[in-house]
N, C-alpha and C positions, 0 to 999 in steps of 0.2 A: 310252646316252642321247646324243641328237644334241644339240649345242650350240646354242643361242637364239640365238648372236650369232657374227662371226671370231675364227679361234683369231690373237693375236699377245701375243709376249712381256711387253710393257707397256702394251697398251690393249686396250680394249673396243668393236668396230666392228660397226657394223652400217649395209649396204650401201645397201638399200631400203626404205621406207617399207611395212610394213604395221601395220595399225590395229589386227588383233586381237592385236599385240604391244607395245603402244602402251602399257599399264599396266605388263608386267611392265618394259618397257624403263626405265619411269620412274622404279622400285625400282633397277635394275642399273647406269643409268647416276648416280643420285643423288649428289651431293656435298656436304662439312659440313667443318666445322674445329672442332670439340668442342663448340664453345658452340652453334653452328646449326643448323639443315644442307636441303639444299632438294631433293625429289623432281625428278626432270627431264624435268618440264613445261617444256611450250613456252610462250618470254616472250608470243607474240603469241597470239589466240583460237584457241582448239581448241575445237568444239561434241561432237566423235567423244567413246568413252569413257575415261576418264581418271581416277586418283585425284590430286584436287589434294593436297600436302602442304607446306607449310613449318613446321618446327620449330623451337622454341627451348628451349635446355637447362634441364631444372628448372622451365620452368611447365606447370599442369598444372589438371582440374580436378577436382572429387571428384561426378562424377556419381552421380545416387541410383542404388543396386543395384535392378536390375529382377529379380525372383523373381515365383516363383506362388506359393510361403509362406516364412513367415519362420522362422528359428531362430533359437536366443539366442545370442549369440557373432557372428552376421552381419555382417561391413563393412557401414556405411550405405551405401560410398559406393565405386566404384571410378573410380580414377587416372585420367582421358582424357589422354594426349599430348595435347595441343592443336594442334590445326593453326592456322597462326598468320598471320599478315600475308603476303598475295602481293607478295611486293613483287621479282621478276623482268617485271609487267607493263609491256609495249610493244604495245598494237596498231597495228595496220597498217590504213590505208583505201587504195585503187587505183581513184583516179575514184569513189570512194564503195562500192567494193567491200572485202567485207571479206576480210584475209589470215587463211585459215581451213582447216586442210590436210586436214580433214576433209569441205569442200566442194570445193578448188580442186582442178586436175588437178596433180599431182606428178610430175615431168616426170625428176628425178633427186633422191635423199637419200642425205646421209650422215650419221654422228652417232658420234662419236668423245670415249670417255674415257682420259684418258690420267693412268695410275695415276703415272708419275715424276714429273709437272709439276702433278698434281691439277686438271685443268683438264677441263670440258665443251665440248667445241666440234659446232655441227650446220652444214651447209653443203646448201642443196637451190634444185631451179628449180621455180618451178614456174608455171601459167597460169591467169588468170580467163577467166569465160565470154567475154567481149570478144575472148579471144586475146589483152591482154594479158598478157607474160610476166616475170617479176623473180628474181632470184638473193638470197639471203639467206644471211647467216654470221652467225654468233653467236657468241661464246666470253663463257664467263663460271666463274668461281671463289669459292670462299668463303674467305677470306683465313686462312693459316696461321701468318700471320706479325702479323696482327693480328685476333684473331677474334671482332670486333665489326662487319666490313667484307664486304662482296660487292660486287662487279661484273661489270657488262658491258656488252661491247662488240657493237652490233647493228648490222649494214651490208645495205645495200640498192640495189643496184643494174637499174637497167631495163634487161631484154634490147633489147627490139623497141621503143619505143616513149620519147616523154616527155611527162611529165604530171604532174598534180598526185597528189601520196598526203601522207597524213596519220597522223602520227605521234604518238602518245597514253602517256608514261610514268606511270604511276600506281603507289597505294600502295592496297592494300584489304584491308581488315580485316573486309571482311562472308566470312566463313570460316565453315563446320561440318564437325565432323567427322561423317566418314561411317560410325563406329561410334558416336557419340551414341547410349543406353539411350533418349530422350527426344527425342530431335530438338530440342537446345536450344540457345540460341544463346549461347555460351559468355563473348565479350565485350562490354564495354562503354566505349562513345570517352570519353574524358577530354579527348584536344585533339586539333585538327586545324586543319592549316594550309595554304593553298597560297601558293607565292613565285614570282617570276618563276625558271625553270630547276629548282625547288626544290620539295619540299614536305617537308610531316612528320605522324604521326598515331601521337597516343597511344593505347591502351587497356589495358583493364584487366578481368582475371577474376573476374564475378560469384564470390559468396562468397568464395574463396580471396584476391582481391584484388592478383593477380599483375600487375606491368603493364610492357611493352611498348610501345619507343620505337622509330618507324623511321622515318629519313629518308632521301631521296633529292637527289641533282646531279646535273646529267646536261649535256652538252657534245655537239655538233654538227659533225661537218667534211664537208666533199665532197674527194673525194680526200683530200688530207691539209691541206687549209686550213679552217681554223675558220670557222666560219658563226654568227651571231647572228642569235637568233633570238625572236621575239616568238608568244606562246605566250599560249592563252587559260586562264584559269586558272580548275579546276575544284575545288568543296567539297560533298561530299557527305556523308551519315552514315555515318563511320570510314571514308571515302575523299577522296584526292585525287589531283590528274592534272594536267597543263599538256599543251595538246590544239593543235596546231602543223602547219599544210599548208604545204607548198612545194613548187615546181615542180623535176621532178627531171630532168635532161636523160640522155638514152639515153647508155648506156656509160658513165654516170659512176658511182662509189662513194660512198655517201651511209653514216654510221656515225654512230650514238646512242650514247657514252659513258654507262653510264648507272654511281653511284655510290650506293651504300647502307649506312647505318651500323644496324646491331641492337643495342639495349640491353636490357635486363632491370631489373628492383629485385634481382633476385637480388645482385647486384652493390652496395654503397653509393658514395651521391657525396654531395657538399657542392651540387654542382649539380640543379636540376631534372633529369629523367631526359628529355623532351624540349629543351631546353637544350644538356644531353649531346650527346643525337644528332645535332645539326642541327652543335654544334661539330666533331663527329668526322668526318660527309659533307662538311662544307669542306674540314678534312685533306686527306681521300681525294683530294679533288676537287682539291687543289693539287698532291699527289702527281704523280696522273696514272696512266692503266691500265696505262702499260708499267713503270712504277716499282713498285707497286702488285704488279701480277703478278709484277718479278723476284725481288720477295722474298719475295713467296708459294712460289715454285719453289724458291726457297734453303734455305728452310725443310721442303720436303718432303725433298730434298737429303738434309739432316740426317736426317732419319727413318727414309729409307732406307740410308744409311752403316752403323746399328746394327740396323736390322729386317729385310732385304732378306734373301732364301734366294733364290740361285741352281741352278736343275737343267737339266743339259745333257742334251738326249735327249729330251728328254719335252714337247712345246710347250702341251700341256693341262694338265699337271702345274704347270708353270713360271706359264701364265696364271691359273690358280687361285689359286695360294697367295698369286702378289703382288695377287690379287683379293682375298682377305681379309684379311691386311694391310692393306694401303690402307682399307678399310672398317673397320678396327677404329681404326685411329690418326683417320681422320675422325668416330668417335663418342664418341671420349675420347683427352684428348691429359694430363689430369692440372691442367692447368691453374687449377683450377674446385675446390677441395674439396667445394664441395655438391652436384657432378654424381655420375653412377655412370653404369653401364653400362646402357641399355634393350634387349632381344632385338632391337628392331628396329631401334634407333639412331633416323636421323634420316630411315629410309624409309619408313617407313607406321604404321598406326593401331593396327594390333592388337597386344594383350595388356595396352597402359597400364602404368603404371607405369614406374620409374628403374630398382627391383634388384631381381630374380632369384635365386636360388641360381646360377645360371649364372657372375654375377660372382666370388664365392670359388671355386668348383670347375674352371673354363674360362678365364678371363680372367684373373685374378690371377698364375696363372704363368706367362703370356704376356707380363705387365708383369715381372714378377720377373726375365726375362730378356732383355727387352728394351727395358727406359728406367732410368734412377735409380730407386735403391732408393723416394724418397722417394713417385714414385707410387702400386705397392702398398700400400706405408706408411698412404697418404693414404686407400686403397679398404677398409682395416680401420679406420682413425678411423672414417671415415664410419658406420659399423656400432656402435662405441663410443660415439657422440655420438648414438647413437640405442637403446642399452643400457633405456634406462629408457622407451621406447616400450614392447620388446621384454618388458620388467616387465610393464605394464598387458595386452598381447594378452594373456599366459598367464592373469592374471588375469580376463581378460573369460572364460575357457572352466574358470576355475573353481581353476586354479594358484595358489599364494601361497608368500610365505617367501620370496621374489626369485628363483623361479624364470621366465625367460627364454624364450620361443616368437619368436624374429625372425617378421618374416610372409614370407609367399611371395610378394607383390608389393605394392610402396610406395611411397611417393614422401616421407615423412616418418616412417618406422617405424611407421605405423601399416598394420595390416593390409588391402586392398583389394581380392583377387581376390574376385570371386562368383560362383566355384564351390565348393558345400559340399563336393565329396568333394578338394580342392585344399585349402580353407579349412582345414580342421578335421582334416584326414587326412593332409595329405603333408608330415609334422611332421621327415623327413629333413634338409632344410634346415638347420634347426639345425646337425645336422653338419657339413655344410659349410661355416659359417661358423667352426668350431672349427679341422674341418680345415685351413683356409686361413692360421689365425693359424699354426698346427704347422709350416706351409708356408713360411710368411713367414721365422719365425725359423730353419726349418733351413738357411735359403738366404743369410739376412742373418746371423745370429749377432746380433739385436738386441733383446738381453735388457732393457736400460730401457725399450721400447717392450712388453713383456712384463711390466713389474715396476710401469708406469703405469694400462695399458689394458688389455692381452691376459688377465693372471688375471680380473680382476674379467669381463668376457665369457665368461671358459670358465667361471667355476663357476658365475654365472646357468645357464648351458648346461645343464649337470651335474645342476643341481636342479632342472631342470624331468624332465631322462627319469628323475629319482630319484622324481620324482614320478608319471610316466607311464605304468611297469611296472605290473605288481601278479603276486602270488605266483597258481601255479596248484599247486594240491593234486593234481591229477592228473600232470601232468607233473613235480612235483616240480622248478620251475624259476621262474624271474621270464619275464612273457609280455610283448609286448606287442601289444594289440587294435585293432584297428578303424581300420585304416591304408592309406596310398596309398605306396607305393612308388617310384621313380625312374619305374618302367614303369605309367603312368598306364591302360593299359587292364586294369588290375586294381584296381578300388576296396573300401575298405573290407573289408579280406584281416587275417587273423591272422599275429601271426610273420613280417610279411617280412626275409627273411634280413640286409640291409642295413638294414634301419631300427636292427634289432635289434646287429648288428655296429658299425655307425657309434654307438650310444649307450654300448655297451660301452667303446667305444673312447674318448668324450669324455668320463665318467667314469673312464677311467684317467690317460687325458692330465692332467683337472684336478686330479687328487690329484698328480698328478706334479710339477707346475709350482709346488703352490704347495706340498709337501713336499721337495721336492729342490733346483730350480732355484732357490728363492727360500728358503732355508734360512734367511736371514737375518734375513728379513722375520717379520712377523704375520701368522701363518694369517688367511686368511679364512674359515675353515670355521666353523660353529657346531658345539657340542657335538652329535656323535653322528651325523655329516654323515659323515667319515671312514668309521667302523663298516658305517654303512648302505651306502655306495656300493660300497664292498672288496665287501662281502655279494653287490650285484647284480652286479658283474664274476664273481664267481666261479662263480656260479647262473645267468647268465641263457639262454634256451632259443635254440639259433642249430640250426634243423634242417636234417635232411641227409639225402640219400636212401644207405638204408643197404647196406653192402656198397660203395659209391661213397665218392671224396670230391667229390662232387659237395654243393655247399649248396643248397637245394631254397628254391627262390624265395620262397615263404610255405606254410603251411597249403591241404591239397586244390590244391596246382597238379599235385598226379600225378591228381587224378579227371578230367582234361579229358580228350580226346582228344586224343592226343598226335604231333598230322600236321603235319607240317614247312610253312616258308612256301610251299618251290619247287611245293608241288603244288596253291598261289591259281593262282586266275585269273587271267592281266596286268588282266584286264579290269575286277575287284574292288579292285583298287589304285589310290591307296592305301583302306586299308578305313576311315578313319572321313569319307572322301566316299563310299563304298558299300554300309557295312553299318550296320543300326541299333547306338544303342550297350548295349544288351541280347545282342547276338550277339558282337559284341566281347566284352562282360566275361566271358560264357564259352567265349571261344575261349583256346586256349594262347596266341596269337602277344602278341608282348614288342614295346610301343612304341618302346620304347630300354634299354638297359643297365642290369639292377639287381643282380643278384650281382654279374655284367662290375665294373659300378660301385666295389663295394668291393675287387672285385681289385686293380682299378686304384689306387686309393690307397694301399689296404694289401700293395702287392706284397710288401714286404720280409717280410713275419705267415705267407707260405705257400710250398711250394717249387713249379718247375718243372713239374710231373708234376700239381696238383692245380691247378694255376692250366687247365694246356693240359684238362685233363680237364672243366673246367665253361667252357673257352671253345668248345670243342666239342662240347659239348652244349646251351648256349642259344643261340649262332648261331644253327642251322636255326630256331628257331622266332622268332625280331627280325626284323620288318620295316623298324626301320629310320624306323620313322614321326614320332619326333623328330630335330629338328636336332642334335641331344646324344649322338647313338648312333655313328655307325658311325668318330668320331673314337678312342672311348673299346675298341672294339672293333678297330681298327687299330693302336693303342698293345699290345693283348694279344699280337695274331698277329704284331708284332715282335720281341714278349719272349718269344713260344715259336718263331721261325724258320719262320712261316709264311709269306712272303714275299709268294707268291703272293695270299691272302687279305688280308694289310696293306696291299698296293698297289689290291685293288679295293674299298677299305674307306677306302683315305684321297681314291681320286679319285670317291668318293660324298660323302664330307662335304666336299671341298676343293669340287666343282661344284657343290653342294648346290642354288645358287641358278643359276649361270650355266647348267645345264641343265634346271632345273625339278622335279627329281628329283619332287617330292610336290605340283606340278602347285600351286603359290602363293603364288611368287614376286612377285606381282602383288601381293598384299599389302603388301609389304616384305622387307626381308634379312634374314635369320638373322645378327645378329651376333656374338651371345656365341659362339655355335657356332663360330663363324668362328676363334675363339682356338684349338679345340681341332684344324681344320687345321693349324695351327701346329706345335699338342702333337706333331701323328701324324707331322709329321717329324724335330723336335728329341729329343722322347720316347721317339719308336715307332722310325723308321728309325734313326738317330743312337744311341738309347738310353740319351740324358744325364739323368743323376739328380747329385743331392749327398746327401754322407752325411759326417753329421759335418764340415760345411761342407767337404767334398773333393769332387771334378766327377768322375766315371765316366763311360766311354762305353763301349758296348758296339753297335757299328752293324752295319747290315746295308743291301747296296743293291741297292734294287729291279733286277731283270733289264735293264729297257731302258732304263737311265737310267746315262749314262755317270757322273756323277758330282752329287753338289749340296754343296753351302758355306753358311754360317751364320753370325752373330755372334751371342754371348752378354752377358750380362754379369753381372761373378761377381768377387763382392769388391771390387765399384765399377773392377772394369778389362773391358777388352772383349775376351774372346778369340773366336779363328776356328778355324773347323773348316772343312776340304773331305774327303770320303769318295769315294773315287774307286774302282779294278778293281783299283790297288796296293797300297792302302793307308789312311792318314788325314794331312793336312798339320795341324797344329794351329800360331799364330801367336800369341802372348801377347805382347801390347799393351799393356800394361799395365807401371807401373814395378816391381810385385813381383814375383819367383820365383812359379811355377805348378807345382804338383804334382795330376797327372791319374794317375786308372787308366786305362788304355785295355785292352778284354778284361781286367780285373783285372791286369795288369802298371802297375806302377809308372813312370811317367814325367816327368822332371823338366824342365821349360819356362823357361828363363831369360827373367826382363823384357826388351821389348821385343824377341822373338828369336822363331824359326819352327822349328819339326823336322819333317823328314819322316819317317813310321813308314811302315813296309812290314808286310803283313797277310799 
């Protein structure tokens, strides 16, 4: 795949302006600081195509489910991310022309993000029909250092010419999004204000009642001397603007500070929530952009001191990984306990909703390794303080007795995707929430947080697939029916082997935790909870194609036609833009990993030889058509030395978006996915696992990559790994003793001290 944009180590460039790249650009170049985040759109008018986006973390609104019929159990309502207040607006008038780079001729562009600094900067000339011509720079960030704050800084300079241009900063709230089921218009203004220099504009989301405060400052200089300036001042419905022409003399540099404060209710104050804002944009405004910025930079700084993977060799490799990274720490920094993680963060509209399964299975041990404990910590509360949601869904589909169904996308534990074979079918999830707790504590040893929260969630868990099974007289087994799998081009399938394995497995886990671990304590079981759950562990049907130890994906997946992906079409791909979804669901090929799936978790439950033997056999037929697949499949082909296949397996998910792979990019970023680049080096190349709260590495490195390095962090200290063609350097940073297996040899790492091992 060719790359969308320049390969360079820490930014993302792109040279010349074209327009048919002008959406995906505005996903890739996007930027956020956990609570925000802002597609990158251009501040002045653009008429060309474009998805406008600004978000804000946690509102949201519960649009009605458009269906052709209903069933019982249906979300009324599915999660819209809201797109929310423009408020990067500046346009530009030139003698009454307007700066529009969709009309104007563009004469040069550049447009530069740059992953170390978190900063957006675009630099372009360009000409009006007059032959007048003007140079524009922009730079603008969403403050990481205070993430209530964005700015920017807009400069304009006349090539040829001087004259009068008029300069318009605004705030506008008249926003839809462009997946709206309804075409509705989502807010409603509560205040609006315009000030001399200044404005502000409240609103507020029908029903839900979410509301949203943004103010604006903005300051004036030519060259680098301040300019006052008198501004006519505009109020419109859920807009304002201060509308300001001046005479701009040729070669000189004219720059709009412009300053913005974003609130939420999410948040409480003692202060009005406009009040807030307007005090927090004076701040800013005293601050100043270059104050402002250096401690935005300071603060990414930090981020990347413990997050940063460096690989020598490899400039595509290198520009990937700190691409996702960067993107994941921009959509959750932890900050925020009522945030979670959204698949698309803070770049576009689709799927709705806050959490995924993707967060437990992807992203949680991408935090577990890389910030204080307390933030994974915070992404499992998050799930426990919504326990009793996850009561009422199972209930709504007929469940009782407290058994547990988390949903598959929500914004408040209530259930919201509207799609039935997702809704009511791909009940996996559950596991992965289980999973994650398992995760959590093998990694922290944080059994209060286990003896508070973590049991009473797993054994909800528990009792819902205790409920879920049912005995088949024929197979002489516990079945379970009428499901969707990891690999979604398979609906409503019998016995998927993973659904079935992952329940097995959370009813052993919960008898474990609250019979051994918590020995001390008061079972939470009810009489005859025990009996029955032992019974389905022991019985339940996990099928396998025989003579193999291959696990056979679900029921009748040997009746298909069994023809590998390589002999598609390029021109069929990807198939669910080209094939109907009738020809899908009976085709063999695999959207993403779903036996792969439980390998991967449960590697320790199987050996070497059966792991390689069903990774080699569902490969050929994975296309590869979620973001979730080829991270979890590159993790396999490390742990069987497949080298070759783990390196073109992790620089498909590490590029996923920077090259287009599945051609919708445009939409937004795969974020959650984005953890599991992370996985395929830390996990897959590296081969870091804990057991028994001990760190094992067992690495392997890619052919053409001289070497890559790492930080972890692991029993609240930070150690380093570099994998190099000698060896392993490992650095424990930390003020305790460190005991590593490296290749299962024992090695002992004094506090604050470095060893070099030779391989």
């Amino acid at each position: 795949m060719k790359a969308l944009f320049d390969l360079n180590e820490w930014k993302i460039i792109e040279h010349n302006f074209d327009s048919s790249k002008q959406e995906a650009a505005e996903s890739i170049f996007s930027i956020g600081n956990g609570a925000f985040g802002q597609r990158a759109n251009f501040e002045e008018k653009y008429s060309g195509k474009s998805l406008k986006g600004s978000y804000v973390g946690g509102i949201y609104y519960p649009d009605k489910t458009k269906v052709g019929w209903w069933k019982n159990g249906y979300p009324k309502y599915f999660a819209k991310v809201l797109n929310s207040c423009n408020w990067i607006g500046i346009n530009i008038e030139v003698n009454e022309q307007q700066l529009d780079l969709a009309i104007c001729q563009v004469d040069s562009f550049y447009r530069e993000l740059d992953m170390y600094r978190g900063i957006l900067t675009r630099k372009f000339v360009c000409s009006f029909n007059d032959g007048k011509k003007i140079e524009v720079e922009s730079v603008r960030f969403c403050s990481m250092d205070d993430d209530e704050i964005g700015a920017i800084s807009y400069s304009i300079t006349p090539v040829n010419f001087s004259g009068q241009v008029k300069f318009t900063p605004y705030l506008d709230f008249n926003v839809r999004n462009k997946d709206s089921n309804h075409n509705e218009m989502f807010w409603e203004e509560r205040v609006k204000k315009a000030y001399d220099n200044k404005g502000v504009v409240c609103a507020s989301t029908k029903i839900t009642n979410f509301q949203v405060a943004v103010a604006m400052h903005y300051s004036f200089q030519k060259n680098h001397d301040e300019v006052n300036i008198k501004a006519d001042k505009i109020e419109k419905e859920l807009y304002v603007s201060n509308c300001f022409e001046i005479n701009l003399e040729k070669g000189s540099k004219y720059t709009l500070f412009k300053y913005v404060s974003i609130l939420s209710n999410l948040s409480d104050s003692e202060l009005s929530l406009t009040d807030l804002a307007i005090l927090k944009v004076n701040e800013a405004k005293k601050y100043g952009f270059k104050k402002l910025l250096c401690n935005h930079e300071q603060s990414w700084q930090k981020i990347w001191e413990n997050a940063d993977v460096i690989i020598e060799g490899d400039l595509k490799a290198q520009q990937a990984i700190r691409f996702n990274i960067f993107q994941l720490y921009q959509t959750y920094t932890g900050k925020n306990p009522k945030l979670n993680i959204g698949p698309k963060g803070f770049t576009g509209e689709k799927y709705g909703g806050a959490t995924y399964w993707d967060t437990e299975a992807y992203c949680l041990p991408f935090y577990l390794k890389t910030a204080p404990r307390k933030v994974a910590r915070q992404l499992l509360l998050y799930r426990y303080q919504q326990l009793d949601k996850a009561i009422e869904n199972a209930e709504k589909l007929g469940f009782s007795a407290g058994a547990a169904l988390y949903p598959m996308v929500t914004m408040n534990g209530e259930e919201c995707h509207n799609e039935w074979e997702i809704t009511f079918e791909e009940i996996h999830r559950n596991g992965a929430i289980a999973y994650a707790i398992y995760n959590y504590v093998k990694h922290t040893n944080d059994i209060p947080f286990l003896k508070e929260y973590g049991r009473e969630v797993l054994i909800a868990i528990a009792r819902f697939w205790s409920q879920r099974v049912n005995w088949s007289e024929q197979k002489n087994k516990f079945v379970i029916l009428g499901v969707t799998g990891p690999n979604e081009y398979e609906n409503n399938v019998n016995n998927n082997w993973y659904t079935n394995y992952i329940a097995k497995w959370c009813l052993s886990y919960a008898l474990e935790v609250d019979t051994q671990i918590l020995i001390n304590y008061k079972s939470l079981l009810r009489k005859g909870e025990k009996q029955k759950w032992q019974k389905i562990i022991s019985n339940i049907y996990l099928p396998k194609i025989e003579g193999t130890n291959i696990f056979l994906q679900n029921d009748n997946f040997l009746d298909k036609e069994l023809i590998p992906a390589a002999s598609l079409p390029e021109i069929e791909l990807p198939l669910n833009q080209h094939w109907s979804w009738d020809r899908i669901l009976r085709s063999v090929y695999i959207k993403q990993a779903d036996v792969l799936q439980g390998l991967y978790f449960f590697e320790s439950d199987f050996d070497l030889n059966t792991i390689s033997e069903n990774v080699n056999y569902y490969e050929p037929f994975t296309v590869h058509e979620s973001s979730l697949s080829p991270c979890v499949h590159s993790i396999l082909f490390s742990l069987i030395k497949d080298e070759k296949k783990a390196y073109e397996m992790y620089l498909r998910t590490a590029r996923l978006d920077l090259d287009d792979y599945n051609n919708e990019v445009s939409e937004g970023l795969h974020i959650t996915s984005m953890a599991g680049t992370w996985l395929s080096i830390v996990e897959g190349f590296a081969g870091v696992r804990v057991k028994y709260n001990e760190l094992r590495l067992n690495p392997i490195l890619p052919k053409n990559w001289k070497s890559y390095s790492f930080n972890i962090v692991h029993n609240n200290q930070r150690v380093y790994f570099k994998v190099h063609k000698k060896g392993v350097s490992i650095a424990n940073n930390g003020n305790d003793d460190l005991v590593i297996y490296l290749n299962k040899k024992r090695q002992l790492i004094p506090s604050n001290n470095q060893k070099e091992i030779l391989c």
